[in-house]
Backbone as XML, in Angstrom:
<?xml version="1.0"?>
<chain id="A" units="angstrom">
  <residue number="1" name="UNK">
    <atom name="N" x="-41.822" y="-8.677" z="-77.801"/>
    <atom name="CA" x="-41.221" y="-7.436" z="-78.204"/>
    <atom name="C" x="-39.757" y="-7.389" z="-77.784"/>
  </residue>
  <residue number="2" name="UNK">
    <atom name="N" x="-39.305" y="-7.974" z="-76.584"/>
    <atom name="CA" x="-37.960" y="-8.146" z="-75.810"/>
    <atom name="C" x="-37.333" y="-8.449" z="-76.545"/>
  </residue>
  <residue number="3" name="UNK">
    <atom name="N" x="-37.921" y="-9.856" z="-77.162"/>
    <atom name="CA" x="-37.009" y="-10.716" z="-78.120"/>
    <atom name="C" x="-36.594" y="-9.985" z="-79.159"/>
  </residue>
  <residue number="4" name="UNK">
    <atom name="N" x="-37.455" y="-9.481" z="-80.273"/>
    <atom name="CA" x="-36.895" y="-8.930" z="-81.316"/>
    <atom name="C" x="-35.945" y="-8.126" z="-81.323"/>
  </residue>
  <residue number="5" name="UNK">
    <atom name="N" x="-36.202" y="-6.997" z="-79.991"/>
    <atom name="CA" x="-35.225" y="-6.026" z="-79.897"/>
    <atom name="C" x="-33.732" y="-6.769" z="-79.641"/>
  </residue>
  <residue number="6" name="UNK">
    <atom name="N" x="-34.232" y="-7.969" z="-78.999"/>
    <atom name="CA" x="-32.838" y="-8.528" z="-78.714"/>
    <atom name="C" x="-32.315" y="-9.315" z="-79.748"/>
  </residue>
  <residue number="7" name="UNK">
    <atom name="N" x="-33.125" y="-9.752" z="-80.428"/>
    <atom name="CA" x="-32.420" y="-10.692" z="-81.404"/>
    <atom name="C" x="-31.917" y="-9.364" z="-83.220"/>
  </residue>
  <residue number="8" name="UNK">
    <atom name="N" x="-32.637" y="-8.316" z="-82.954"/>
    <atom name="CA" x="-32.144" y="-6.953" z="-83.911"/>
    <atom name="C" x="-30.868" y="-7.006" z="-83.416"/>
  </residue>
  <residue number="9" name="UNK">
    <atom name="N" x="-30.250" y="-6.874" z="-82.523"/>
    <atom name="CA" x="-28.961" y="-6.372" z="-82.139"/>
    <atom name="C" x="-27.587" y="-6.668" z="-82.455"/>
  </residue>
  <residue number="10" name="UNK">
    <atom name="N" x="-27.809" y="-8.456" z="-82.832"/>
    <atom name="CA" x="-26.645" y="-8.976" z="-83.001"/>
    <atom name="C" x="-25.770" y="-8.978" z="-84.368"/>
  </residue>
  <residue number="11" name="UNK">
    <atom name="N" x="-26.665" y="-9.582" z="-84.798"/>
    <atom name="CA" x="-26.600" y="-10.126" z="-86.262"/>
    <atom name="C" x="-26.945" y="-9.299" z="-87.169"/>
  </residue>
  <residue number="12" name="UNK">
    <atom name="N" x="-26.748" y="-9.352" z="-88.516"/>
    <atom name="CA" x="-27.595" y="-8.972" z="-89.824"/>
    <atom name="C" x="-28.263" y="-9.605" z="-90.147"/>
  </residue>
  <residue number="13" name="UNK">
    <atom name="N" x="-27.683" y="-10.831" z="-90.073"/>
    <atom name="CA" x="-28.632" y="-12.215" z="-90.439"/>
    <atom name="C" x="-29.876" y="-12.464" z="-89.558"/>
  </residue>
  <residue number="14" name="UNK">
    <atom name="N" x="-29.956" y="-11.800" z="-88.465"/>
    <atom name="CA" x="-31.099" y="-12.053" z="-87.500"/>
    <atom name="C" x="-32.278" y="-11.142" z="-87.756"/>
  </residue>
  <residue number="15" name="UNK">
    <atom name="N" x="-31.382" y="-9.463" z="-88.043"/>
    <atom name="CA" x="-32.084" y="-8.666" z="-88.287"/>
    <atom name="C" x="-33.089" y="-9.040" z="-90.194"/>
  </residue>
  <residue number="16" name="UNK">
    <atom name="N" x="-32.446" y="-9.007" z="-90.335"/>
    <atom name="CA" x="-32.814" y="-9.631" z="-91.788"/>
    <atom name="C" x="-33.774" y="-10.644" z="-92.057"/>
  </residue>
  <residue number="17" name="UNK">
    <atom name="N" x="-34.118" y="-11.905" z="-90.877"/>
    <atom name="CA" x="-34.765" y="-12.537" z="-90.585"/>
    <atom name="C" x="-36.218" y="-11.761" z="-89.907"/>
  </residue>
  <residue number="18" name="UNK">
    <atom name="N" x="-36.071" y="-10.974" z="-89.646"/>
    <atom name="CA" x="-37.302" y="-9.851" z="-88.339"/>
    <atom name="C" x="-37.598" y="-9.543" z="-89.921"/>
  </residue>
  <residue number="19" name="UNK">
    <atom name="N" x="-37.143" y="-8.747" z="-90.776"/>
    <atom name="CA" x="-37.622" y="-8.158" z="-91.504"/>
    <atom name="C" x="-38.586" y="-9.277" z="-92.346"/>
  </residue>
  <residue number="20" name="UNK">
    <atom name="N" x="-37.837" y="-10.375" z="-92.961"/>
    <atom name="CA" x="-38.450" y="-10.872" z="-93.953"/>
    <atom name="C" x="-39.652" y="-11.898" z="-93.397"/>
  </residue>
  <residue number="21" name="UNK">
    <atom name="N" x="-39.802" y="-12.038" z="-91.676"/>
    <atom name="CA" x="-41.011" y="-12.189" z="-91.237"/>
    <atom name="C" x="-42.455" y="-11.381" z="-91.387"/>
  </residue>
  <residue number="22" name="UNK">
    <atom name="N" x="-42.071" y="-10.138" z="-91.444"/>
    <atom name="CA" x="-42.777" y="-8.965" z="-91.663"/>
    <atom name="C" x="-43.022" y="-8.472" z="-90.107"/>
  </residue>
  <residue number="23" name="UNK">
    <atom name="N" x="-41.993" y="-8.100" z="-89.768"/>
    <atom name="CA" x="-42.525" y="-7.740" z="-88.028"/>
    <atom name="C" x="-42.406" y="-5.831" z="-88.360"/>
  </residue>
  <residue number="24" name="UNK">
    <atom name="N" x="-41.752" y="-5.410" z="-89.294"/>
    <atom name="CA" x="-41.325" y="-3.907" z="-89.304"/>
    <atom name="C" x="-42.949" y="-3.654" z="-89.364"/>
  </residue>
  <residue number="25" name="UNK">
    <atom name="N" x="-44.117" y="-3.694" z="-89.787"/>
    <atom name="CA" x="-44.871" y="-2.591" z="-89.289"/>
    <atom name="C" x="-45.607" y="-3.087" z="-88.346"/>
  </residue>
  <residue number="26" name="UNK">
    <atom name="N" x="-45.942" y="-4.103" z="-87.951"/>
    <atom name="CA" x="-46.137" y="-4.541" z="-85.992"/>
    <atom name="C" x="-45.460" y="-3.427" z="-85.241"/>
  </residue>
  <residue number="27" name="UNK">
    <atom name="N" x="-44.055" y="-3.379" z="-85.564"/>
    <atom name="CA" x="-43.047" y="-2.672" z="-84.459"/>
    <atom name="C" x="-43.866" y="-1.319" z="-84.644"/>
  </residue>
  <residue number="28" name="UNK">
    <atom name="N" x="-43.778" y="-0.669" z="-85.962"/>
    <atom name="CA" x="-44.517" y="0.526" z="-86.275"/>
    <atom name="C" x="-45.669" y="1.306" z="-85.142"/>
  </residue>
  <residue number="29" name="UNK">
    <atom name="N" x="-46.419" y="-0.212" z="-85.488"/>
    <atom name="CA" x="-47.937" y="0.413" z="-85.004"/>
    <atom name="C" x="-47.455" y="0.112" z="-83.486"/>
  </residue>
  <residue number="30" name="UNK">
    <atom name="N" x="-46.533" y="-0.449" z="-82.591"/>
    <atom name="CA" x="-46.199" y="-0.619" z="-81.488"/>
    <atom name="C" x="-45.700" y="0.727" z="-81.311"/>
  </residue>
  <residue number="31" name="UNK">
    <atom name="N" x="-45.269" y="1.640" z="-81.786"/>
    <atom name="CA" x="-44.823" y="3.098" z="-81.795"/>
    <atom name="C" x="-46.282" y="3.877" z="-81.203"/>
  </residue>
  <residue number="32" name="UNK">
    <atom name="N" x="-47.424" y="3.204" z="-81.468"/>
    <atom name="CA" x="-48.354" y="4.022" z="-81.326"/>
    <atom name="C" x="-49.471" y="3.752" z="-79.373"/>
  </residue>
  <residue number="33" name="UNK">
    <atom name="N" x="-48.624" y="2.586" z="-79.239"/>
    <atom name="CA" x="-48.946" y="2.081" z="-77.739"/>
    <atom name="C" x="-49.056" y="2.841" z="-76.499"/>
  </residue>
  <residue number="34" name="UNK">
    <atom name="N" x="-49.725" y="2.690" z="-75.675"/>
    <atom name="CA" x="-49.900" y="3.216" z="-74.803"/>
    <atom name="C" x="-48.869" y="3.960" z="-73.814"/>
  </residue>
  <residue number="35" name="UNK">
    <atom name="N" x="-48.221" y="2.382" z="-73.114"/>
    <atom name="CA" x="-47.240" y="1.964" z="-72.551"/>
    <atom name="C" x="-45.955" y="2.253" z="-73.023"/>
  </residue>
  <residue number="36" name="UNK">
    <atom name="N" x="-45.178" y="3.009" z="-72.339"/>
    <atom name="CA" x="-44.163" y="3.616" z="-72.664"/>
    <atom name="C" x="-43.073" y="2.846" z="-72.778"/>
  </residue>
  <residue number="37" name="UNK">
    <atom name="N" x="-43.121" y="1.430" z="-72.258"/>
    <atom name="CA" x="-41.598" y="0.487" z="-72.378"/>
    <atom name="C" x="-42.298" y="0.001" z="-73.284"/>
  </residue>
  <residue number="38" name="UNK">
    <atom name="N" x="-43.152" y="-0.277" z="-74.139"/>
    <atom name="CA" x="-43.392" y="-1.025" z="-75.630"/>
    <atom name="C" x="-43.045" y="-0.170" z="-76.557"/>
  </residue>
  <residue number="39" name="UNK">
    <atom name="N" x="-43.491" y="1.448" z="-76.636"/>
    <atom name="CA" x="-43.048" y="2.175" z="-77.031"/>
    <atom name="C" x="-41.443" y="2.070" z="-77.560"/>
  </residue>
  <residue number="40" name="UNK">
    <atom name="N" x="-40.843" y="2.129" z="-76.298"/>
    <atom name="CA" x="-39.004" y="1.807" z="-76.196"/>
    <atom name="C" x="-38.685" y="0.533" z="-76.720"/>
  </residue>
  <residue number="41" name="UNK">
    <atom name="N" x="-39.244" y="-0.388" z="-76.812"/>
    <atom name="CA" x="-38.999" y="-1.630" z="-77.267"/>
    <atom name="C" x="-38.882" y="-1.516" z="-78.486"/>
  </residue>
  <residue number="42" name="UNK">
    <atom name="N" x="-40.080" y="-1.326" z="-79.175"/>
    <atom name="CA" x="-40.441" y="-0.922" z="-80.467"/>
    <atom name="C" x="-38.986" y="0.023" z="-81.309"/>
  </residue>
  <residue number="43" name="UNK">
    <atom name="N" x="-38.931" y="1.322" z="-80.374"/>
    <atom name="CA" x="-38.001" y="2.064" z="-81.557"/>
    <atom name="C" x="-36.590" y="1.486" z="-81.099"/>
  </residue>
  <residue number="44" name="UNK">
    <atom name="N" x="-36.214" y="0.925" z="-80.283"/>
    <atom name="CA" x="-34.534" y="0.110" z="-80.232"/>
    <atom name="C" x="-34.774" y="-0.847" z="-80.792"/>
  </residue>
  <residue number="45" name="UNK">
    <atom name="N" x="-35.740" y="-1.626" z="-80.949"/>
    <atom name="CA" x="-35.866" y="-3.010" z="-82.168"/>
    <atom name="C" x="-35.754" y="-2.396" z="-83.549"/>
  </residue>
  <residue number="46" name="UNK">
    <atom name="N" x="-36.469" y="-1.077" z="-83.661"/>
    <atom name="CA" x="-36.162" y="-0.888" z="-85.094"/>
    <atom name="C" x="-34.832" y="0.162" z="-85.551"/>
  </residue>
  <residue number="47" name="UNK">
    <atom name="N" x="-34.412" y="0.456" z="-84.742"/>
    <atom name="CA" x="-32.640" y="1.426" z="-84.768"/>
    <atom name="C" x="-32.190" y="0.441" z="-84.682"/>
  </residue>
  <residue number="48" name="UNK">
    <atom name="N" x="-32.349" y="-1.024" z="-83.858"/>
    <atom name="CA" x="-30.786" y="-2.491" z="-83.974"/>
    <atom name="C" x="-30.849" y="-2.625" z="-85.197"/>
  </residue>
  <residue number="49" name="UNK">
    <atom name="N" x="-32.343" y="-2.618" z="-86.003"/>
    <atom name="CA" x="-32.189" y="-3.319" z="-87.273"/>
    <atom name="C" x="-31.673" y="-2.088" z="-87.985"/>
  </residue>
  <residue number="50" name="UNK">
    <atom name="N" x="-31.811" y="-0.550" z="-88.310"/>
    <atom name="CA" x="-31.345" y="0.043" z="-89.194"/>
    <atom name="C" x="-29.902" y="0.251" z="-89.327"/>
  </residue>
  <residue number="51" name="UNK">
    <atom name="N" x="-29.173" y="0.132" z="-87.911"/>
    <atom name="CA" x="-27.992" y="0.339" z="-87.632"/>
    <atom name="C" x="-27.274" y="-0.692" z="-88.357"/>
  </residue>
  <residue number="52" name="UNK">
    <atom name="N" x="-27.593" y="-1.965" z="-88.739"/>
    <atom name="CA" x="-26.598" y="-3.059" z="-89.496"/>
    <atom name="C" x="-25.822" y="-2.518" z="-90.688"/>
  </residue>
  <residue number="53" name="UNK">
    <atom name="N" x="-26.920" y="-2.292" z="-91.580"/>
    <atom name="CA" x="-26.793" y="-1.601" z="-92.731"/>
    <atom name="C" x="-27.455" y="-0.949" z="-93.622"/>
  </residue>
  <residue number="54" name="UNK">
    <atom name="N" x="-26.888" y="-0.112" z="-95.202"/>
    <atom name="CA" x="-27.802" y="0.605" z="-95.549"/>
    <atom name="C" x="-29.115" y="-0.052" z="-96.111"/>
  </residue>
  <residue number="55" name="UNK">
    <atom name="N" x="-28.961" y="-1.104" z="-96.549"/>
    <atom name="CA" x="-30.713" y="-1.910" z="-96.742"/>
    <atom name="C" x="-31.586" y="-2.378" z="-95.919"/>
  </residue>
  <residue number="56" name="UNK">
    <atom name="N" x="-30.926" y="-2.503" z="-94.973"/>
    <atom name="CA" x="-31.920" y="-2.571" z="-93.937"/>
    <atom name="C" x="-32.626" y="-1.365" z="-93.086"/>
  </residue>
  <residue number="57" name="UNK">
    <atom name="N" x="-31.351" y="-0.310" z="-93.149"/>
    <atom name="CA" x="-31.946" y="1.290" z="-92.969"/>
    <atom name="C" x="-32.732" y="1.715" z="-93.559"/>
  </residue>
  <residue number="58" name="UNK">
    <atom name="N" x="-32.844" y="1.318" z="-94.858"/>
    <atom name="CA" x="-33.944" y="1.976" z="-96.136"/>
    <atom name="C" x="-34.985" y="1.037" z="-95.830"/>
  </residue>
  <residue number="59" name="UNK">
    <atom name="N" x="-35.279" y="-0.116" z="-95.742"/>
    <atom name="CA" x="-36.662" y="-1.036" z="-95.230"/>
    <atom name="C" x="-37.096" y="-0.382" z="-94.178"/>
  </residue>
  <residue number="60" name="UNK">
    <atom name="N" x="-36.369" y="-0.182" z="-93.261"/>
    <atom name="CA" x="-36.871" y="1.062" z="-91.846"/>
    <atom name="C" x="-37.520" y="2.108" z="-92.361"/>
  </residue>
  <residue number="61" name="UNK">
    <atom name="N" x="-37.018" y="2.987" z="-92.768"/>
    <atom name="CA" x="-37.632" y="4.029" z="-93.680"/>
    <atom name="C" x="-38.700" y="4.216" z="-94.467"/>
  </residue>
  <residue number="62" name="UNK">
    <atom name="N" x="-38.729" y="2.810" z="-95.259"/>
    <atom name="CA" x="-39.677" y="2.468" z="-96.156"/>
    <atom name="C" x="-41.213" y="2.851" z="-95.558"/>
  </residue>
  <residue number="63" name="UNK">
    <atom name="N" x="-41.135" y="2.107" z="-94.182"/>
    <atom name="CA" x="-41.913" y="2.149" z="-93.342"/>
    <atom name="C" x="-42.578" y="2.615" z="-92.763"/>
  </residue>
  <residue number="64" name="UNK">
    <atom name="N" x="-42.044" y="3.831" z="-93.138"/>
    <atom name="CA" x="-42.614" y="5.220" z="-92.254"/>
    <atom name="C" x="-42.460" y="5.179" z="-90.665"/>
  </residue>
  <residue number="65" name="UNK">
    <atom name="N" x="-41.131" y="4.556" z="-90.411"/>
    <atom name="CA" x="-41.203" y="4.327" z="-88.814"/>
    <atom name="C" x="-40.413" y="5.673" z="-88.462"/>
  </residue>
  <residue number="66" name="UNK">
    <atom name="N" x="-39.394" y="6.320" z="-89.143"/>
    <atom name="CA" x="-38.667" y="7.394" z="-89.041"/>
    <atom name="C" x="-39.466" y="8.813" z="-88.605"/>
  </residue>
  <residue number="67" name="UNK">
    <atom name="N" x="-40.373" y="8.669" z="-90.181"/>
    <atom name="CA" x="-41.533" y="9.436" z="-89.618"/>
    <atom name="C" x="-42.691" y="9.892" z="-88.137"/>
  </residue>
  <residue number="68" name="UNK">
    <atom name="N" x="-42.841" y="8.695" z="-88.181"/>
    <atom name="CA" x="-43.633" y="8.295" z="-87.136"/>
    <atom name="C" x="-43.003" y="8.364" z="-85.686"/>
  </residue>
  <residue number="69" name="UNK">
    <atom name="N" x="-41.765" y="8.211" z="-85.453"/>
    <atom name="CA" x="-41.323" y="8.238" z="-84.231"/>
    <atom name="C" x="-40.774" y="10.227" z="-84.010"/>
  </residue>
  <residue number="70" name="UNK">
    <atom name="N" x="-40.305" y="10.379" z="-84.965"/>
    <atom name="CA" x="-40.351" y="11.672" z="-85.070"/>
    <atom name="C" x="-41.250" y="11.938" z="-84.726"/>
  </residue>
  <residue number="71" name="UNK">
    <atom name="N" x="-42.336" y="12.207" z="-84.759"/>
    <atom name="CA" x="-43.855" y="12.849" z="-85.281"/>
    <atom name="C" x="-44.472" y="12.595" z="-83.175"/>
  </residue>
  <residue number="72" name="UNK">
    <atom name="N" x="-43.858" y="11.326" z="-82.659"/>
    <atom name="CA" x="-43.881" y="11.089" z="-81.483"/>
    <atom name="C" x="-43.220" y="12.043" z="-80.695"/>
  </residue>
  <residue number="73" name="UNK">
    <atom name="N" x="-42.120" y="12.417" z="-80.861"/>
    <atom name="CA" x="-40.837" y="13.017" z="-79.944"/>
    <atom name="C" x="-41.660" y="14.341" z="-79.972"/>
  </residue>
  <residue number="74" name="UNK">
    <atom name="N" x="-42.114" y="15.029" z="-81.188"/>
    <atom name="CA" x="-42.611" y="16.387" z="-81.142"/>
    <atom name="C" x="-43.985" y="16.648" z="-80.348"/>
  </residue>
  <residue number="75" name="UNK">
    <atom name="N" x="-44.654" y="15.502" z="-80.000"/>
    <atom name="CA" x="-45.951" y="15.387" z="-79.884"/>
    <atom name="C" x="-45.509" y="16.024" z="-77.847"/>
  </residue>
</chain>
């Protein structure tokens, strides 16, 4: 989970790589974890990747991770 968040951060090209592995709904359902630093892992791995750009923001989205972490904060 470390990694991704770390390897989201740099690049587009890296982030872009996370995506077309299919890790965005792993990270998702990692939103739903127990453990509160997987939790954190999870939504800064998926804000490094939306922050690059707007297609990669909209694959975030796609996802229902926006939703979902929202839906966390209120809980």
């Amino acid at each position: 989970m470390l990694i991704v968040k770390s390897l989201s951060q740099h690049l587009v090209e890296l982030a872009q790589i996370i995506i077309n592995a299919g890790a965005l709904e792993p990270l998702v359902l990692c939103l739903d974890e127990f453990d509160p630093s997987i939790k954190e892992a999870a939504t800064f791995a998926l804000g490094h990747i939306a922050k690059h750009n707007e297609n990669l923001a909209r694959q975030v989205v796609e996802v229902r991770a926006v939703d979902y972490s929202l839906l966390l904060c209120l809980q």
